[in-house]
Structures are given as structure tokens and as C-alpha cells.
PALO-357711 format. One record per residue (C-alpha): residue in three letters; x, y, z. Coordinates in pm, whole numbers. Example, Ala and Ser with C-alpha at 12.3 -4.5 7.8 and 13.67 -1.06 7.14 Angstrom:
BEGIN
(pt "ALA"; (1230; -450; 780))
(pt "SER"; (1367; -106; 714))
# end
This chain:
BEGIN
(pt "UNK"; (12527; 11483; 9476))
(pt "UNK"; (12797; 11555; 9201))
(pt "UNK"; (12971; 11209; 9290))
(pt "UNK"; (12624; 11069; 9159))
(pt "UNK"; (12528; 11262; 8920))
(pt "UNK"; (12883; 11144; 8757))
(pt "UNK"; (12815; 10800; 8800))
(pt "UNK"; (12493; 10839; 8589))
(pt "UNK"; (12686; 11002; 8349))
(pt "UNK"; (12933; 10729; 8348))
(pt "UNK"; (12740; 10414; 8351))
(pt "UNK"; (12357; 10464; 8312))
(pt "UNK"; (12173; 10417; 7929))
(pt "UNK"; (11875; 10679; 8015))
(pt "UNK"; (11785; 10928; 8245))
(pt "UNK"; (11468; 10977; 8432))
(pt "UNK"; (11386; 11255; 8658))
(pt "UNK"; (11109; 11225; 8977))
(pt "UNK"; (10890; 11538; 8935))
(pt "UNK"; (10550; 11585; 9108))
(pt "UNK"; (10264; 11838; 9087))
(pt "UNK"; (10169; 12138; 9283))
(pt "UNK"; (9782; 12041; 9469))
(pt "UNK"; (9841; 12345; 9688))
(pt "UNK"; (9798; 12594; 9352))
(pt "UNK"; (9463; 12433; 9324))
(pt "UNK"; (9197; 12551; 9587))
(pt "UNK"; (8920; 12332; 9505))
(pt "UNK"; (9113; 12029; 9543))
(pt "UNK"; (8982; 11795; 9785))
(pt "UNK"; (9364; 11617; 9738))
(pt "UNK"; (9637; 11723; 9956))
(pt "UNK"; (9918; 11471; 9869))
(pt "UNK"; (10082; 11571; 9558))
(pt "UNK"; (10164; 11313; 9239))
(pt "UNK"; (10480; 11194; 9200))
(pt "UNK"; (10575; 11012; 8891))
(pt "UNK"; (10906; 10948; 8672))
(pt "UNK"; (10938; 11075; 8352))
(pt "UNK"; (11217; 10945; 8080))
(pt "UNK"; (11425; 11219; 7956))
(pt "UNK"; (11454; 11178; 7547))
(pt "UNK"; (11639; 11503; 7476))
(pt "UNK"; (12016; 11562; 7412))
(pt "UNK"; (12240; 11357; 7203))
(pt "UNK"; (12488; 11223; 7507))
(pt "UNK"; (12383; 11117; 7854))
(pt "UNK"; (12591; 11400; 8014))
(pt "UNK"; (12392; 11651; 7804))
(pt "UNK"; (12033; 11512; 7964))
(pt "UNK"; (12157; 11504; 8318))
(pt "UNK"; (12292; 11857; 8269))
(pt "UNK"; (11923; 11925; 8152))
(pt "UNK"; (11804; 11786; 8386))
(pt "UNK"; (12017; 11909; 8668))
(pt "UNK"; (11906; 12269; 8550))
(pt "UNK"; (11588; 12186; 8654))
(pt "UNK"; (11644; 12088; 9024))
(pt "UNK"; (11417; 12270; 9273))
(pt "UNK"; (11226; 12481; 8965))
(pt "UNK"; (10906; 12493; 8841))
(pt "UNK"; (10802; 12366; 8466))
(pt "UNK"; (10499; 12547; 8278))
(pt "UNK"; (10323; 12404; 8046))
(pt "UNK"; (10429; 12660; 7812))
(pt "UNK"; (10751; 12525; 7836))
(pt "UNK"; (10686; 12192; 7725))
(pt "UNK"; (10378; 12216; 7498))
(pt "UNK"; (10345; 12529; 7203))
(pt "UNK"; (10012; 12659; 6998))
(pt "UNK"; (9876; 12394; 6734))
(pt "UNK"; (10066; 12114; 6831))
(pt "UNK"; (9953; 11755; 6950))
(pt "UNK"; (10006; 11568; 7235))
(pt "UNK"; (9927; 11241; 7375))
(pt "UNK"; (9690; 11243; 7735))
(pt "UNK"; (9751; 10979; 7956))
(pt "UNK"; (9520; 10937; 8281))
(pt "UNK"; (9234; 10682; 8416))
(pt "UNK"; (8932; 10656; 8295))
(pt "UNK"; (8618; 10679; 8470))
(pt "UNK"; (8516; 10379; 8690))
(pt "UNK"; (8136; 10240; 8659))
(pt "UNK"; (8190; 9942; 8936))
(pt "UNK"; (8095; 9635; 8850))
(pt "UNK"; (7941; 9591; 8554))
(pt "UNK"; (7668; 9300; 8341))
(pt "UNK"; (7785; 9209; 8004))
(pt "UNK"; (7529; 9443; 7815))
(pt "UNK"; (7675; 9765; 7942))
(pt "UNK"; (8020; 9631; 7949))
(pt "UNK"; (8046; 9485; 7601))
(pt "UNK"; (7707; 9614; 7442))
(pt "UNK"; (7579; 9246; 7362))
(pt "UNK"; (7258; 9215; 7259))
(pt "UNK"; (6975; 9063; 7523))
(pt "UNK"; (6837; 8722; 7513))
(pt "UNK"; (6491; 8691; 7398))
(pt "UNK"; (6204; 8812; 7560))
(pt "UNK"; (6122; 8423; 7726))
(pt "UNK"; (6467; 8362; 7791))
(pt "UNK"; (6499; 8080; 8100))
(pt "UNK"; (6716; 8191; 8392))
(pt "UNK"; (6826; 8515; 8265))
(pt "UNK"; (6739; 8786; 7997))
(pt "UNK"; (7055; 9030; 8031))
(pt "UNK"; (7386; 8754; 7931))
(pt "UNK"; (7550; 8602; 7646))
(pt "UNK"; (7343; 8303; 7531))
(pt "UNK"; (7648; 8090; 7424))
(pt "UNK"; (8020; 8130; 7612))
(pt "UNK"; (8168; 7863; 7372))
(pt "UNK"; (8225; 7515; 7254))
(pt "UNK"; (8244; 7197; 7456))
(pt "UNK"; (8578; 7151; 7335))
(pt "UNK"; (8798; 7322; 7409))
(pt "UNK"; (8664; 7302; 7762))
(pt "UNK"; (8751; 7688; 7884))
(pt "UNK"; (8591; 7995; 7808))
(pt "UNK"; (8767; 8187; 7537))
(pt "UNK"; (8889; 8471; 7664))
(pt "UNK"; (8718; 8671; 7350))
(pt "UNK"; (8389; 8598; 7499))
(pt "UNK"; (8216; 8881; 7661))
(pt "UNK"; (8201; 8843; 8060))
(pt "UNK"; (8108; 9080; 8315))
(pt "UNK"; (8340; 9244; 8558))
(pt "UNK"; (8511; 9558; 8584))
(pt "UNK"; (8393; 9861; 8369))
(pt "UNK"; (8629; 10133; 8337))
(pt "UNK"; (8912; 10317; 8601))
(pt "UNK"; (9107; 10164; 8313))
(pt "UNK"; (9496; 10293; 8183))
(pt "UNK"; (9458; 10448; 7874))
(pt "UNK"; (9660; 10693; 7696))
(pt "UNK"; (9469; 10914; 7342))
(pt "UNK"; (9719; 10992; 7080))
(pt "UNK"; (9756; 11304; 6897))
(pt "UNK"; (9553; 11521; 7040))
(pt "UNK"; (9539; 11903; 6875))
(pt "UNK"; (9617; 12173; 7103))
(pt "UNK"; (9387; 12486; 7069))
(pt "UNK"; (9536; 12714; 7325))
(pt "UNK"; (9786; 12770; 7575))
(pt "UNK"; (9659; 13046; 7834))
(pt "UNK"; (9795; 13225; 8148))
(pt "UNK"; (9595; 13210; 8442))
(pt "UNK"; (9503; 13450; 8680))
(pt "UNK"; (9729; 13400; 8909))
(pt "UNK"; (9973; 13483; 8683))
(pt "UNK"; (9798; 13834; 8642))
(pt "UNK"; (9639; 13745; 8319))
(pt "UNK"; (9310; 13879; 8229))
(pt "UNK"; (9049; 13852; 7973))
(pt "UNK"; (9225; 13495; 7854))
(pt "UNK"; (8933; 13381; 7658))
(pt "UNK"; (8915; 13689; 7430))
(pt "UNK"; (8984; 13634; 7068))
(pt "UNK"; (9027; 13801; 6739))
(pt "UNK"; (8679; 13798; 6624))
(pt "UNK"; (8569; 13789; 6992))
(pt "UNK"; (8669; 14127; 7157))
(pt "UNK"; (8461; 14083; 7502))
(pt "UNK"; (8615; 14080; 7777))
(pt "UNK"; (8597; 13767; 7993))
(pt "UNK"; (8830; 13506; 8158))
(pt "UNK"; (8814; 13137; 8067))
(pt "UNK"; (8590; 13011; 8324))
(pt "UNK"; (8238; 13050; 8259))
(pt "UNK"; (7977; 13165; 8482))
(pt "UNK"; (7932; 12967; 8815))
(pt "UNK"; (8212; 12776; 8739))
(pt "UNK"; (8338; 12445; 8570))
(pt "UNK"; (8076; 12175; 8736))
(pt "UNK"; (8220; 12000; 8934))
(pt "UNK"; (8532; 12193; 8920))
(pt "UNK"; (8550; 12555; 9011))
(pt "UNK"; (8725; 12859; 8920))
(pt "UNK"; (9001; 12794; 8669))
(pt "UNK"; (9351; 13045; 8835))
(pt "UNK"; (9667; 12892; 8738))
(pt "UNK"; (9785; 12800; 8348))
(pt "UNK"; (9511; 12626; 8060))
(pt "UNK"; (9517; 12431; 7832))
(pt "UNK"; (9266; 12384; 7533))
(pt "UNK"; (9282; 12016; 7338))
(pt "UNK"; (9055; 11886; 7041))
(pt "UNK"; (8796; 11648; 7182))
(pt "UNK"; (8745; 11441; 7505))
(pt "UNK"; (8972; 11417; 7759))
(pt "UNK"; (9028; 11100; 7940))
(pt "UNK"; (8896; 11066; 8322))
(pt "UNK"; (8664; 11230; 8523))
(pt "UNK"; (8686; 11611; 8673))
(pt "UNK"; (9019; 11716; 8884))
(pt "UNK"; (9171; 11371; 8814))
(pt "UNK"; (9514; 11409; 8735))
(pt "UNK"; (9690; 11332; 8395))
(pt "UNK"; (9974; 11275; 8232))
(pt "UNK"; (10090; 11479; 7888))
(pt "UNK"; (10347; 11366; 7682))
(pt "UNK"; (10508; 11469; 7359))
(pt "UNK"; (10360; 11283; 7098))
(pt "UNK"; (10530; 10922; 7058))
(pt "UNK"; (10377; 10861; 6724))
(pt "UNK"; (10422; 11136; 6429))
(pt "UNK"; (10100; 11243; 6277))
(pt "UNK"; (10039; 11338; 5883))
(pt "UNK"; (9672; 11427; 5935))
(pt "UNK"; (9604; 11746; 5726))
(pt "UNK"; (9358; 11836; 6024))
(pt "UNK"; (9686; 11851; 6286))
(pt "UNK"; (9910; 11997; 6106))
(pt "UNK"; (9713; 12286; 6006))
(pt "UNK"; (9723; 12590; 6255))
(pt "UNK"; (9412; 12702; 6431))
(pt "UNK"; (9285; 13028; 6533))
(pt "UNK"; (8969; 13002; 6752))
(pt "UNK"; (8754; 13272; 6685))
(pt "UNK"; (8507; 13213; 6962))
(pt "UNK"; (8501; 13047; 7297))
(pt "UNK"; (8160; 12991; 7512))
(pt "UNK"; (8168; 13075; 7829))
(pt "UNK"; (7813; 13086; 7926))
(pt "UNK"; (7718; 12909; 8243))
(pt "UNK"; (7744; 12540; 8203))
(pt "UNK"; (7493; 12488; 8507))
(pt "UNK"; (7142; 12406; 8488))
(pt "UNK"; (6937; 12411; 8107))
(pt "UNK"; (7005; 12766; 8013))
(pt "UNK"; (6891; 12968; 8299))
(pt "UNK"; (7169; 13130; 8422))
(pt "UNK"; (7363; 13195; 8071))
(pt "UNK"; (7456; 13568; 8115))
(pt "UNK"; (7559; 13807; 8400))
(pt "UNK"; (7237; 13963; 8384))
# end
């Protein structure tokens, strides 16, 4: 292994390391094979400085808390959620023909001009509608928590909010489960339906929002039942 570690050192321009996550942490994970991905080490000013970084790292396990502090952003990179096959209405939120409308009511009245004789490809078609590539920018991180299995408890208490309670609320995430290992809290949506995995990455472009660059101090977090309209909100 040395022989080729040196030879990176020598001769390669950047360094990427093949990491992959730990499914068997999560219980209520239908998944057994774990992802395995390559990500581009940026740190370090020479290339023997981010294979010695890297090398470190052989065999060990990364928390998040390692990577990612209190009230900074990220960027979240995942799939989005897949609809099938979709009509051009819900795909590109035309408007419908009118109400008389020959051979059709829910399409584009018009694809284009005679000449040039193809359809642009700006004109609204049906087809695919999401399980798209995306990746969100900047997104502001609220909290960093310890999970139970790390023999944390009452991780969802706060300053102003003394009561002690863990961050999953009652019943469970839907569609999810019982939250154990490590947290994370972001601003906003997250892209990809439940227990799909993503990708978070240092952010790529620097932010000057006022709004991210502020700190934040959550002074309450809800963790009333999320199941049903309100019926099961307490213990009681």
C-alpha cells in the first residue's frame, strides 16, 4: 500500500477517497447494501498533505460533527422524488386548452412553427417528472445532536425549552421511525423522499446573506406526534 500511496503523491493532481455509509446503524432500513461514493479531497496545501489526511482516516469512522459545526451552511445533494410519467400540466404547469378543445383538453395547443421543422426543445412535453439530480445550496444548519446510541438524552431540550424529551416525536417520524444515531437540523426542505440517502458537502459557493451568517439559537422544537390530525399529540 505505501508503494501506492507514493505514487499518488508523486504523480496524481487530486485525491479522492471511496467512503460508504453504515445501513446496519439504521434499524428501519429496508436497505442492506451500503452507499459507496467518491468524494474529492480539497484540504491541505500539497498533495502529500491530503493523502496523509486521508490515510489517517483508513478503516475509521467520520461524524458529522466532524465535518459540519453549529450555524453553518451546507449544500444537500440527493434525488428527488419520482412521480412516473407525467402530462404536460403537472409537469410544466401549462395552462389547459379550452373547455371544447378537439382531440384533447390537457396539452400545449401550439409545439412551434412550421419552420424550423423540429420541436424546440423549450416547448413543454410530457415525460419524466422528478427522481431528478439536484443539489440546494446554502442551506443553514440549526443543530448538530448526539443520538441515542451515543448515550445522549433529552437532545431536543433547549434554553427556553427545559422538558425533557429526545428528538423524535411521538410514534415516530412517518414513514421513518425512531431517530438513534447522530442529527442533523437544516433550514427548509430537504431534497428526496424519507430514508433516501444524501450527499452533504461543504458549501461550494460563499454566501453573504445576513440570514446565514447570523447564529441561531432555537428556542423550541415540536415534537408532538406527527401522525394522524392532532389526536395523538401528547403522552397522555
Amino acid at each position: 500500500m505505501e508503494v501506492e500511496l507514493n505514487r499518488i503523491r508523486k504523480y496524481a493532481t487530486s485525491v479522492r477517497a471511496i467512503v460508504h455509509t453504515q445501513h446496519d446503524l439504521l434499524k428501519n432500513l429496508r436497505q442492506k447494501k451500503n452507499n459507496i461514493f467518491e468524494i474529492q479531497i480539497n484540504g491541505g496545501k500539497t498533495i502529500a498533505d491530503k493523502v496523509s489526511f486521508v490515510q489517517g482516516f483508513f478503516e475509521k469512522e467520520i461524524r458529522i460533527d466532524n465535518v459540519f459545526s453549529q450555524n453553518e451552511v451546507l449544500d444537500v445533494i440527493g434525488v428527488t422524488k419520482g412521480h412516473g410519467f407525467k402530462g404536460v400540466i403537472a409537469r410544466w404547469g401549462v395552462r389547459h386548452l379550452q373547455k371544447k378543445s378537439h382531440r384533447g383538453y390537457r396539452k400545449v395547443g401550439c409545439i412551434g412553427a412550421w419552420h424550423p421543422a423540429r420541436v424546440a426543445w423549450s416547448v413543454p412535453r410530457a415525460g419524466q417528472c422528478g427522481y431528478y439530480h439536484r443539489t440546494e445550496l446554502n442551506k443553514k444548519i440549526y443543530r448538530i445532536g448526539k443520538g441515542a446510541r451515543g448515550g445522549a438524552k433529552n437532545n431536543a431540550t433547549t434554553d427556553a425549552d427545559i422538558t425533557e424529551k429526545n428528538i423524535t416525536p411521538l410514534g415516530g417520524f412517518p414513514h421513518y421511525g425512531v431517530v438513534n444515531d447522530d442529527f442533523i437540523i437544516i433550514k427548509g426542505c430537504c431534497v428526496g423522499p424519507k430514508k433516501r440517502f444524501v450527499l452533504l458537502r461543504k458549501p461550494l459557493v460563499a454566501t453573504t446573506s445576513r440570514e446565514h451568517l447570523e447564529p441561531v439559537n432555537l428556542k423550541f422544537i415540536d415534537t408532538s406526534s406527527k401522525l394522524g390530525h392532532g389526536r395523538f399529540q401528547t403522552t397522555e
